[in-house]
N, C-alpha and C positions, 0 to 999 in steps of 0.2 A: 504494500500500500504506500502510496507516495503524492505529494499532492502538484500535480502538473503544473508546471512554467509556462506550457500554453495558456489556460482557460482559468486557472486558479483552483478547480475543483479535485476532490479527490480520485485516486482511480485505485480502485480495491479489487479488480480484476486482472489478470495475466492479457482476458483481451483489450478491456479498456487502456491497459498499461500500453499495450503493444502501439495499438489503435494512433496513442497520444504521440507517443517516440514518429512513428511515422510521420505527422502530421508537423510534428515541431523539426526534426531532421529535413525531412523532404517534401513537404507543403502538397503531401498527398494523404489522402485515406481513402482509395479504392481496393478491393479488395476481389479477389484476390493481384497484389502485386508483388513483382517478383523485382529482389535487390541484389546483388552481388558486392561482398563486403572482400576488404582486403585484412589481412592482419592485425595492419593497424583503426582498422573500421571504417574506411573510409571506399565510400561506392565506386567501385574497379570501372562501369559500363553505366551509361545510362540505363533506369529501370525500365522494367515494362508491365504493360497490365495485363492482363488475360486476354491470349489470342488462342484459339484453336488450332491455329496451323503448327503444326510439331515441327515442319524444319524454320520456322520463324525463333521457337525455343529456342532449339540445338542452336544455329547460328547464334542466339543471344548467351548459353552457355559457353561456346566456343570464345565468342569477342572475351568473354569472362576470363578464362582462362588463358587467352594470349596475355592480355591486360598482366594479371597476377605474375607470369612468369616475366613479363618487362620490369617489374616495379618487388619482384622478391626472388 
């Protein structure tokens, strides 16, 4: 439980917690979105939101993984 920097209000759930982080981090809260973090926690790839198309993923996995291996 912790009380958001966003909004002021309290967030007493793992999803509200989550929900908040995104939205203070990445001025997002769709859902499902998909982030790729590095190490040091900092987003490797632009995110992206939920697309059906599987090689749209994999291509976004991929960028993910060149990224990380540039930068560690």
């Amino acid at each position: 439980m912790y009380i958001s920097e966003y909004d002021g209000n309290i967030k007493m759930t793992i999803g509200k917690q989550n929900a908040d982080l995104q939205i203070r981090r990445l001025n997002n809260n769709a859902q499902p979105f998909y982030i790729l973090l590095g190490a040091d926690e900092k987003v490797l790839v632009s995110p992206v939101a939920y697309d059906k198309d599987v090689s749209n993923f994999v291509e976004f996995l991929d960028a993910g993984i060149e990224r990380y291996d540039e930068l560690y």
